[in-house]
N, CA, C and O atoms as a CHARMM CRD file, in Angstrom:
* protein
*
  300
    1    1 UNK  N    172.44700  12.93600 286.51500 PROA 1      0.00000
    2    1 UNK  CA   173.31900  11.78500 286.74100 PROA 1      0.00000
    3    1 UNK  C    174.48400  11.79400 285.76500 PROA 1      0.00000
    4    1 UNK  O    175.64500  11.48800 286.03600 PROA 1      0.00000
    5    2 UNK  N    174.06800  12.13800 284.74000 PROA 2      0.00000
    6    2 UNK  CA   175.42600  12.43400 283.10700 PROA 2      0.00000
    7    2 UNK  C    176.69600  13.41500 284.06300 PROA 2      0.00000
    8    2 UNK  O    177.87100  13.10400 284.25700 PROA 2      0.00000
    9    3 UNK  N    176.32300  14.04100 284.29900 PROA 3      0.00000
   10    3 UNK  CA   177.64900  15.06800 284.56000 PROA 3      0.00000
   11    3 UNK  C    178.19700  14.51600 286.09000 PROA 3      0.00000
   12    3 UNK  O    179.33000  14.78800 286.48800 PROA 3      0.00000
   13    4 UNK  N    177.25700  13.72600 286.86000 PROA 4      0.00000
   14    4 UNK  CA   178.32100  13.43300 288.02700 PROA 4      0.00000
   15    4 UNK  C    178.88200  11.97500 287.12800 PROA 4      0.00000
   16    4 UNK  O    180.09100  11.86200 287.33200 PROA 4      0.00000
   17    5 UNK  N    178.52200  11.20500 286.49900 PROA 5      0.00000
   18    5 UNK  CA   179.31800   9.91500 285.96400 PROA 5      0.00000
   19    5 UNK  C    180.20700  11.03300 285.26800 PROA 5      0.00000
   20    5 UNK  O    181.25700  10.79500 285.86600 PROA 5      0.00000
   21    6 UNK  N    180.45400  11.87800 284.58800 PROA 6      0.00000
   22    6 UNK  CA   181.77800  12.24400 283.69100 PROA 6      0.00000
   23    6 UNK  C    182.51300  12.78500 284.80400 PROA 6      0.00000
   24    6 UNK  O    183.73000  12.64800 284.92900 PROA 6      0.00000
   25    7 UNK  N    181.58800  13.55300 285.81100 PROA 7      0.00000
   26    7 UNK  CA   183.04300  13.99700 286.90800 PROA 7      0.00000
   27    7 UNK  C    183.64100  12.73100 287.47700 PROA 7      0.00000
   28    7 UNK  O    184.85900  12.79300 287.64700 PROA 7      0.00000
   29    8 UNK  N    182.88900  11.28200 287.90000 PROA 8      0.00000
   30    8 UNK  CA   183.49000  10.73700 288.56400 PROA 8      0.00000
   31    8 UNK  C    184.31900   9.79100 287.36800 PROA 8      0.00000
   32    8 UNK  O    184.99700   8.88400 287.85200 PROA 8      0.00000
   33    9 UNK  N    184.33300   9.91600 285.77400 PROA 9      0.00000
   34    9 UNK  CA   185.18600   9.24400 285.02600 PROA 9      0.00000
   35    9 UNK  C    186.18700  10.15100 284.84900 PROA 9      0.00000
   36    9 UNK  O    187.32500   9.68200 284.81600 PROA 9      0.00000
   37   10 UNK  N    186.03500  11.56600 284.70100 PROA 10     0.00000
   38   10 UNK  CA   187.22900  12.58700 284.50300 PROA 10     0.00000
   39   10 UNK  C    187.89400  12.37800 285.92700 PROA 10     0.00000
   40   10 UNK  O    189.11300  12.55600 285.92600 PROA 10     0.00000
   41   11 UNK  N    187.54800  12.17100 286.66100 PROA 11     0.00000
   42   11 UNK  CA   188.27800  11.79000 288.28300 PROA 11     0.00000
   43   11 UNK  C    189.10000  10.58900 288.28800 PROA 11     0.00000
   44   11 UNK  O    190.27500  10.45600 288.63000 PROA 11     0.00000
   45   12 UNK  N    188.68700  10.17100 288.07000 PROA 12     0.00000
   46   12 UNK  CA   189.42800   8.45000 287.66100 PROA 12     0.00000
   47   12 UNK  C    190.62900   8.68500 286.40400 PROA 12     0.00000
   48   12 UNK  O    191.80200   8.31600 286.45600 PROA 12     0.00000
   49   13 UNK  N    190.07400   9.27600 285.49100 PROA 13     0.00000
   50   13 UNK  CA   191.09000   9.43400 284.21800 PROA 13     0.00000
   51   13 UNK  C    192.40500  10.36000 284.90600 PROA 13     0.00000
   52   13 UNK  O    193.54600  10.21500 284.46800 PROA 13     0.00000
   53   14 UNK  N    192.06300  11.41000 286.13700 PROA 14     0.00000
   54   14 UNK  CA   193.36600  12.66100 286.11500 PROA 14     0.00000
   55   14 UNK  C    194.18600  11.47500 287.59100 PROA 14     0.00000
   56   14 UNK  O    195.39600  11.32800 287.76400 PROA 14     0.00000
   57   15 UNK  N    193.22500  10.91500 288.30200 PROA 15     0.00000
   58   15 UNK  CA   193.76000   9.88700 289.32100 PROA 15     0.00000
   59   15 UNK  C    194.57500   8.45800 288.84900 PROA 15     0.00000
   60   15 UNK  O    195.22700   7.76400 289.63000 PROA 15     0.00000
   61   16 UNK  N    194.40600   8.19900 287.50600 PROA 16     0.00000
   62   16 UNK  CA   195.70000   7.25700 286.41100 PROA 16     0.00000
   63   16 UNK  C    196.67500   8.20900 286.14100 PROA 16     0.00000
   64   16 UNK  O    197.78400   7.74200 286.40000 PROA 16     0.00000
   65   17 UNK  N    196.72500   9.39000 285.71300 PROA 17     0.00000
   66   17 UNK  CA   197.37000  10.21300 285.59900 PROA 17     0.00000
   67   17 UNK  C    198.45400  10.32900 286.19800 PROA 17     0.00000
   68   17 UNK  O    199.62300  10.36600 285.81200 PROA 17     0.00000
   69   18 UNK  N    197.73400  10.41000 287.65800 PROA 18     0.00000
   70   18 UNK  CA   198.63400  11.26200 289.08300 PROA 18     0.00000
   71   18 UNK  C    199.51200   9.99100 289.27500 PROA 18     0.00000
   72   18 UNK  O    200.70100  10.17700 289.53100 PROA 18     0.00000
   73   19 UNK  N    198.97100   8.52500 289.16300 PROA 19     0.00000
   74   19 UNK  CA   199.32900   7.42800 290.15900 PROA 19     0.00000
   75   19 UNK  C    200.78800   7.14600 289.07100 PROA 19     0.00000
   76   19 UNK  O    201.93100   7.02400 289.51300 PROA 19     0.00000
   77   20 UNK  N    200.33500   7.07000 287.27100 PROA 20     0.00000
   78   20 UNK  CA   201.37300   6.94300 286.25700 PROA 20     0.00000
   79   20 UNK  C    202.71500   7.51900 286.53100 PROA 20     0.00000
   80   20 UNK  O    203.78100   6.90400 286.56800 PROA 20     0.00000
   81   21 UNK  N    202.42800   9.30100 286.79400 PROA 21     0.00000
   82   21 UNK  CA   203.80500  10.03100 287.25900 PROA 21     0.00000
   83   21 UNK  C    204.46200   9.49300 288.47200 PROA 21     0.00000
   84   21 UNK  O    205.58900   9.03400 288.65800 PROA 21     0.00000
   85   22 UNK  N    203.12000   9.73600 289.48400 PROA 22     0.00000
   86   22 UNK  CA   204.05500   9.20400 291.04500 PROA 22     0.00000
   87   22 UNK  C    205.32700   7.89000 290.87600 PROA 22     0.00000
   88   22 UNK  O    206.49800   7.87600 291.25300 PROA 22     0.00000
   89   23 UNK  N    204.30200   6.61000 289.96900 PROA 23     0.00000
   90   23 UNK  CA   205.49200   5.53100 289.86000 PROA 23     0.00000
   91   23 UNK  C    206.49000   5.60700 289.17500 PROA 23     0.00000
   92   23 UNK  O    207.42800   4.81100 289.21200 PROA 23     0.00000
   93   24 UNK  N    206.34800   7.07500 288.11200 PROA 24     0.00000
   94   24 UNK  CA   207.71500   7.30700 287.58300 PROA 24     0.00000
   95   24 UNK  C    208.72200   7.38600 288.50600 PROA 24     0.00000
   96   24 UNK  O    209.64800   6.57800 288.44300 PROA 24     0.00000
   97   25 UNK  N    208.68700   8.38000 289.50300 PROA 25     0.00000
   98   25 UNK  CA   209.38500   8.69400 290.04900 PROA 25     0.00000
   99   25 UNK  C    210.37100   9.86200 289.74800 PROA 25     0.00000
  100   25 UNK  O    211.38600  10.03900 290.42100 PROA 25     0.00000
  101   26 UNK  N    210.24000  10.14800 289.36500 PROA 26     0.00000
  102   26 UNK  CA   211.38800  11.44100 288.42900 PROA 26     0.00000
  103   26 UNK  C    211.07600  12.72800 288.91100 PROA 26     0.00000
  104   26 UNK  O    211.76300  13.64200 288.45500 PROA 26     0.00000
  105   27 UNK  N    210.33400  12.96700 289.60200 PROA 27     0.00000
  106   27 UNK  CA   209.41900  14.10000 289.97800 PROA 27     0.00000
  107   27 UNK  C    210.08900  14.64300 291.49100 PROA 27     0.00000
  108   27 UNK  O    210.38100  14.05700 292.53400 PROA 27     0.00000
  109   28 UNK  N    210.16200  15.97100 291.06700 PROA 28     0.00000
  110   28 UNK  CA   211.08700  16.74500 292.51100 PROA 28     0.00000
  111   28 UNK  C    209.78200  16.09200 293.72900 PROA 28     0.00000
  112   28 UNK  O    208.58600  15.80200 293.68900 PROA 28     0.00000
  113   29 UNK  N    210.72500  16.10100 294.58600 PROA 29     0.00000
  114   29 UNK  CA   209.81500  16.35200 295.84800 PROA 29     0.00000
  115   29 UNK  C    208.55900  16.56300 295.38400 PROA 29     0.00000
  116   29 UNK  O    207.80600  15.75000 294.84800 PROA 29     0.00000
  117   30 UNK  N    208.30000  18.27700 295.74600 PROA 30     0.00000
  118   30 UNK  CA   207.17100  18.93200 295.90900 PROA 30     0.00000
  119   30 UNK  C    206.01200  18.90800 295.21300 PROA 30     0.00000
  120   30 UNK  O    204.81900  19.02400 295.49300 PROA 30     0.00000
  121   31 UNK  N    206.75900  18.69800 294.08000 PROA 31     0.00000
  122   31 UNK  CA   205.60100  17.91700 293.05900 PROA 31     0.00000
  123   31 UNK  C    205.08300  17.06200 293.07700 PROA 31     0.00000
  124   31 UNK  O    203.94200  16.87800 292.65400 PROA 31     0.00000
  125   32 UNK  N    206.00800  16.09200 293.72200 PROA 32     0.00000
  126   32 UNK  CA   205.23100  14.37500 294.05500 PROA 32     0.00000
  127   32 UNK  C    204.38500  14.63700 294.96500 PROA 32     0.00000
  128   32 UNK  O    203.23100  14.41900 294.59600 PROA 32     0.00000
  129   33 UNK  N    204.50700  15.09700 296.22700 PROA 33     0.00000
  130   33 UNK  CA   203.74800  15.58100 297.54700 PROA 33     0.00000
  131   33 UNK  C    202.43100  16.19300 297.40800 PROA 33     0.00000
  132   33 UNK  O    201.36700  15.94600 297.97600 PROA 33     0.00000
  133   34 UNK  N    202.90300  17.45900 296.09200 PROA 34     0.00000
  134   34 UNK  CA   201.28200  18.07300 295.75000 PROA 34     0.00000
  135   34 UNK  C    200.36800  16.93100 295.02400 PROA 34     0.00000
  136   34 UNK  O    199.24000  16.60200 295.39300 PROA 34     0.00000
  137   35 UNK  N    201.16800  16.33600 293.79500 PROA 35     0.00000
  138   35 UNK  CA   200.34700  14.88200 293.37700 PROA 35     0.00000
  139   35 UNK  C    199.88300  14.13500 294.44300 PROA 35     0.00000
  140   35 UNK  O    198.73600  13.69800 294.35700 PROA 35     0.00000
  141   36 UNK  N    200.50800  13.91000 295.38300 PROA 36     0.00000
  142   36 UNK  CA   200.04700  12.91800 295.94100 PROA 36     0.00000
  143   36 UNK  C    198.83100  13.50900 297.00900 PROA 36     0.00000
  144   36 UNK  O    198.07000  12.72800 297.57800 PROA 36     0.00000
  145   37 UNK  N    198.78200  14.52200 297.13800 PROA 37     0.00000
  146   37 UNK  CA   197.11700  14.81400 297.95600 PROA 37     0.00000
  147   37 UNK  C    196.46200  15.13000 296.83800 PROA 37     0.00000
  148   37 UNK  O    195.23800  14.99900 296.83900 PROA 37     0.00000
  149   38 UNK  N    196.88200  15.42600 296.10900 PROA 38     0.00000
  150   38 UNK  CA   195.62500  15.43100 295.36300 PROA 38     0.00000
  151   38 UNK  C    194.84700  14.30200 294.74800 PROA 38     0.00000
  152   38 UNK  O    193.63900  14.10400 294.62000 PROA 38     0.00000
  153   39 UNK  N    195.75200  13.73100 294.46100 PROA 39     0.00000
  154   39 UNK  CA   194.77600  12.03600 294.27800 PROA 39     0.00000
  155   39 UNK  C    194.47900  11.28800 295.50400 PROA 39     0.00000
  156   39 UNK  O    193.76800  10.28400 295.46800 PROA 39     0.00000
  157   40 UNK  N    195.10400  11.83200 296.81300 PROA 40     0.00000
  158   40 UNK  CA   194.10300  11.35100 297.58800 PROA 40     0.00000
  159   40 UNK  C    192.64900  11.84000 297.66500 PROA 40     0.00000
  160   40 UNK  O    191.65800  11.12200 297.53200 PROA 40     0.00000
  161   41 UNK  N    192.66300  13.50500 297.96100 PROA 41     0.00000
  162   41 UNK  CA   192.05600  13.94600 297.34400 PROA 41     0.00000
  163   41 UNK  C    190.34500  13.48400 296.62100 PROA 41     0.00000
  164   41 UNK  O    189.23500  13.67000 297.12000 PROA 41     0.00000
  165   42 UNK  N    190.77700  12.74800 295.10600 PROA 42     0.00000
  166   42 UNK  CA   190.31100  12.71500 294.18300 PROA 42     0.00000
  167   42 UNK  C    189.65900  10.65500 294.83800 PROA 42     0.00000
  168   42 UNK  O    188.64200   9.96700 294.74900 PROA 42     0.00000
  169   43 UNK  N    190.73500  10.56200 295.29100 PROA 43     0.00000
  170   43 UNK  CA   190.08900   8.82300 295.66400 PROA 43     0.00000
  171   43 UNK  C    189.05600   9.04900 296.62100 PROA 43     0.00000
  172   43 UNK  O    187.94600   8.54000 296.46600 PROA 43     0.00000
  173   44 UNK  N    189.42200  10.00700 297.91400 PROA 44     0.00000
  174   44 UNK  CA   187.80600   9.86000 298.64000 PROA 44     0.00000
  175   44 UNK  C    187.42700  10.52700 298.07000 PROA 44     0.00000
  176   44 UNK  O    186.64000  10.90700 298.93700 PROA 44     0.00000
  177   45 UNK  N    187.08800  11.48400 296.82400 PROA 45     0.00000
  178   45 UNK  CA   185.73700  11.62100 296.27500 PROA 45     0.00000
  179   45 UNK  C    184.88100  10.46700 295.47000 PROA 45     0.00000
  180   45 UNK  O    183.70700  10.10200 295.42000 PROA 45     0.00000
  181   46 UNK  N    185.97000  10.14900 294.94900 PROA 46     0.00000
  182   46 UNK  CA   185.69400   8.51900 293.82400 PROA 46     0.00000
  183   46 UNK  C    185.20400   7.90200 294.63300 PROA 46     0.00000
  184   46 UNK  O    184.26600   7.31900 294.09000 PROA 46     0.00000
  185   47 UNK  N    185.26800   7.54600 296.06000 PROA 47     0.00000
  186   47 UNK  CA   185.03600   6.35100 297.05100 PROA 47     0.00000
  187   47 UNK  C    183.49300   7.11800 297.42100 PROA 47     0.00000
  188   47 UNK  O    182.39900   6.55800 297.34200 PROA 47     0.00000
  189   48 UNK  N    183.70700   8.33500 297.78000 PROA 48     0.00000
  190   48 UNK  CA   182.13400   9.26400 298.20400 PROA 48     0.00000
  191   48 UNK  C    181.46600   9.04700 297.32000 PROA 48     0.00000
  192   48 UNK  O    180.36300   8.66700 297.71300 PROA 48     0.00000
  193   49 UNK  N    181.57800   9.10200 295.86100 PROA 49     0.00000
  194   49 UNK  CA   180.49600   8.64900 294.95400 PROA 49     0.00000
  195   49 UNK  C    179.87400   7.33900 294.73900 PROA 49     0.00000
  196   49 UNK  O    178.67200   7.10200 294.61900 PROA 49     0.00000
  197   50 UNK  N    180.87300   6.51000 294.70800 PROA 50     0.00000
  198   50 UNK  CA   180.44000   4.69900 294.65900 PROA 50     0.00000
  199   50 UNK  C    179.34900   4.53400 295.94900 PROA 50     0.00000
  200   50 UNK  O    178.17700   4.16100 295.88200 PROA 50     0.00000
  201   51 UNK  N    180.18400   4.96700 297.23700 PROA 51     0.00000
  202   51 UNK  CA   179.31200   4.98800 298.05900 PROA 51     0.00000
  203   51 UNK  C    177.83400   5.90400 298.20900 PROA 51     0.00000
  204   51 UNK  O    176.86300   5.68600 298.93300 PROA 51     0.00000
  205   52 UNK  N    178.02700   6.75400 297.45100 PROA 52     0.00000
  206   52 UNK  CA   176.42100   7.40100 297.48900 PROA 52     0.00000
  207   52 UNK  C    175.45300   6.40700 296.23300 PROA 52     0.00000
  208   52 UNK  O    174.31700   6.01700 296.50500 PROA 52     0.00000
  209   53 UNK  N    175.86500   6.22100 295.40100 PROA 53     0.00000
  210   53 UNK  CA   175.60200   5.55000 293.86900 PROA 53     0.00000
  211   53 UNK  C    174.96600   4.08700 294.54600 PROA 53     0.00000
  212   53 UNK  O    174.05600   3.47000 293.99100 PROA 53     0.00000
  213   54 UNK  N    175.57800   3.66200 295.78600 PROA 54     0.00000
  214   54 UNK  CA   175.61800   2.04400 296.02900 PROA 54     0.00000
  215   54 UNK  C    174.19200   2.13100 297.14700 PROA 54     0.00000
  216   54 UNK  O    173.60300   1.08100 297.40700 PROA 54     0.00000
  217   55 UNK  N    173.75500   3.35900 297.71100 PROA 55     0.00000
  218   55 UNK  CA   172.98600   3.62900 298.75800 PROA 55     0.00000
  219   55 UNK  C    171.76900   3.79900 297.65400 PROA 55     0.00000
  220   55 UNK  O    170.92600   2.91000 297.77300 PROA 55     0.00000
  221   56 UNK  N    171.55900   4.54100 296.83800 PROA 56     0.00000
  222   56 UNK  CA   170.48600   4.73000 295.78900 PROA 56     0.00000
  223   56 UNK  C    170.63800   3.73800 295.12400 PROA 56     0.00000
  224   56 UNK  O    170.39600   4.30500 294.05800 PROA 56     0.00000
  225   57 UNK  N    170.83500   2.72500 294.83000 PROA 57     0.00000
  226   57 UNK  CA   170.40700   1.66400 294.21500 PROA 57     0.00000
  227   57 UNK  C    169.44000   1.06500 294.67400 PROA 57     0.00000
  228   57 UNK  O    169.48600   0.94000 295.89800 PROA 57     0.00000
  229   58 UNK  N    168.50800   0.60600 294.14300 PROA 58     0.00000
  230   58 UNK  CA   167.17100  -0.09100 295.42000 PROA 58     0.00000
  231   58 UNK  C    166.41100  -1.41100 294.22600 PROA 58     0.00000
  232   58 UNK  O    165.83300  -1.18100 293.16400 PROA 58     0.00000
  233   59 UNK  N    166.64800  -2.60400 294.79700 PROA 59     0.00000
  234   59 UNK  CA   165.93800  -3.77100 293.81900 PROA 59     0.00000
  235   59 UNK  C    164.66200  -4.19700 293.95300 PROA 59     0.00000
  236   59 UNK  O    164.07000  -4.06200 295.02300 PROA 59     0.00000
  237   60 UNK  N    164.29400  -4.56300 293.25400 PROA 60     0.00000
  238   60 UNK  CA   162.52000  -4.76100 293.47200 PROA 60     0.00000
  239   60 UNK  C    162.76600  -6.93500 293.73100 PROA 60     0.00000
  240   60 UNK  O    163.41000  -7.76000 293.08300 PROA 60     0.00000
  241   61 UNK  N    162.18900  -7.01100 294.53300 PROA 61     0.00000
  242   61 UNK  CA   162.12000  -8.56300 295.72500 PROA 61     0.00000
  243   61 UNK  C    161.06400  -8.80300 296.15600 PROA 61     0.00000
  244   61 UNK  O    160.51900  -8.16400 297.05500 PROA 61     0.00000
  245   62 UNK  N    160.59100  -9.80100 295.56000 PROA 62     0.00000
  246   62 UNK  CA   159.06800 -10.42200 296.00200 PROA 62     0.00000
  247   62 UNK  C    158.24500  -8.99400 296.53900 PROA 62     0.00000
  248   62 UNK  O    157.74400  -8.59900 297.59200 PROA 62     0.00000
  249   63 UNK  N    158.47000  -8.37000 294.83200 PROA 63     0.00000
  250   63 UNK  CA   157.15100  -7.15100 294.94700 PROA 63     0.00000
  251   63 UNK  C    157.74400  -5.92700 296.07000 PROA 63     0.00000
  252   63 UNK  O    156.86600  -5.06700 296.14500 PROA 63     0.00000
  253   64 UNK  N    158.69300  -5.64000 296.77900 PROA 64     0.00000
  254   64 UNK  CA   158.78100  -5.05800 297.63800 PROA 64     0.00000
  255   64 UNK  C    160.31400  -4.36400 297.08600 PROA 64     0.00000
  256   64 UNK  O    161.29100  -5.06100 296.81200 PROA 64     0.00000
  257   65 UNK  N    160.28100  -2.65000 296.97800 PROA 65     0.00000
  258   65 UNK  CA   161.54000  -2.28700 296.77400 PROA 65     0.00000
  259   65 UNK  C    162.57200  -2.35200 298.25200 PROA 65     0.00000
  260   65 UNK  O    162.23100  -2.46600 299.43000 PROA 65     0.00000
  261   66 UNK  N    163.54000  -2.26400 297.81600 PROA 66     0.00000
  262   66 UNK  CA   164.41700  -2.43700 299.11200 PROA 66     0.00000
  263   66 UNK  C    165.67000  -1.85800 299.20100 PROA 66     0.00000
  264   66 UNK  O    165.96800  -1.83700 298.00700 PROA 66     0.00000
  265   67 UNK  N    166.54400  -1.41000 299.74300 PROA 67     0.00000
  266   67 UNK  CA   167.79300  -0.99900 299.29600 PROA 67     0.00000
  267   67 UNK  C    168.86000  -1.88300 299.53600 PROA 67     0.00000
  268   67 UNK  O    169.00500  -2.65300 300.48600 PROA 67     0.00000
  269   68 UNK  N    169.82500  -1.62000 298.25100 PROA 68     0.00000
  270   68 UNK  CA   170.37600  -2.70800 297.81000 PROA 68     0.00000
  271   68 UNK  C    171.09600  -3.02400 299.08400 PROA 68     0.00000
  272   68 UNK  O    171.14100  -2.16400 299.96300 PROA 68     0.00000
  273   69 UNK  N    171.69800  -4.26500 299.26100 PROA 69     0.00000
  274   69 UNK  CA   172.58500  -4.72800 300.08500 PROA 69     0.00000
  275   69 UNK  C    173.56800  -5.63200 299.48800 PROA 69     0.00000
  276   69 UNK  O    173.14500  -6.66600 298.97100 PROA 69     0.00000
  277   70 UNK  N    174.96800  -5.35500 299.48900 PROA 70     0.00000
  278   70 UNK  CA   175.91200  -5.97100 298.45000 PROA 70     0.00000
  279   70 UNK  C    175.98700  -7.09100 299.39600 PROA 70     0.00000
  280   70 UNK  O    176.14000  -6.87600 300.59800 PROA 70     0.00000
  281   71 UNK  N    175.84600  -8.76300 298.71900 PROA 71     0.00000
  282   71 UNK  CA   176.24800 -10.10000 299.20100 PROA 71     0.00000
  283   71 UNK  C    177.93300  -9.90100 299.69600 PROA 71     0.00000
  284   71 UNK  O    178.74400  -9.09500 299.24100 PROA 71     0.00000
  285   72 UNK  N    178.12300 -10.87900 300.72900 PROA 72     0.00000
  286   72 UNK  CA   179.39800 -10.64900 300.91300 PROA 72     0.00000
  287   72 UNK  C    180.37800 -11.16500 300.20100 PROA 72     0.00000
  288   72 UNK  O    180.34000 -12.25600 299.63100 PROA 72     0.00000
  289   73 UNK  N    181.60300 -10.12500 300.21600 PROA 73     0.00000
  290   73 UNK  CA   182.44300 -10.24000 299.61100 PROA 73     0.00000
  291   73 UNK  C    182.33200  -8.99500 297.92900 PROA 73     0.00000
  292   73 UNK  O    183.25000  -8.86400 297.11900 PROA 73     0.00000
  293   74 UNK  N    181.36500  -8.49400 297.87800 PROA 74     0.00000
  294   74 UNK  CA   180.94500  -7.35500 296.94000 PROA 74     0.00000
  295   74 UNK  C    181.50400  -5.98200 297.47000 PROA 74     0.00000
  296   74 UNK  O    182.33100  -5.42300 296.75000 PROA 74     0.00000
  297   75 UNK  N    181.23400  -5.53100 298.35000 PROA 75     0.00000
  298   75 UNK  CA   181.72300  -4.26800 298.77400 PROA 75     0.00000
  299   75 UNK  C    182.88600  -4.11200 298.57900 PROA 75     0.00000
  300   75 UNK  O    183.43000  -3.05600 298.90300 PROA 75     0.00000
């Protein structure tokens, strides 16, 4: 679990990165374009992990484990 939380915090840290330059703006074209798939990229993996992370969560409820279900407005 240690090394997928640092990939999915080193993911997050290079995806501030990407989003910091993009709003610079200063950036030729092609460079912005390659930034910019790549933090898309990097967001559906970030989003693939929360969502796998949110499926393995499971709470224990009147004695019975269960898998989690976020109340609305959580997701």
């Amino acid at each position: 679990m240690s090394q997928d939380k640092d990939g999915f915090e080193a993911s997050m840290a290079r995806l501030r990165e990407i989003v910091e330059k993009l709003e610079g703006g200063d950036l030729p074209l092609e460079e912005g374009v390659t930034l910019f798939r790549e933090g898309v990229a990097l967001a559906r993996s970030c989003r693939e992990r929360l969502d796998k992370a949110r499926n393995e969560v499971t709470i224990l409820a009147d004695g019975v484990l269960r898998d989690f279900a976020p109340e609305d407005g959580d997701a």
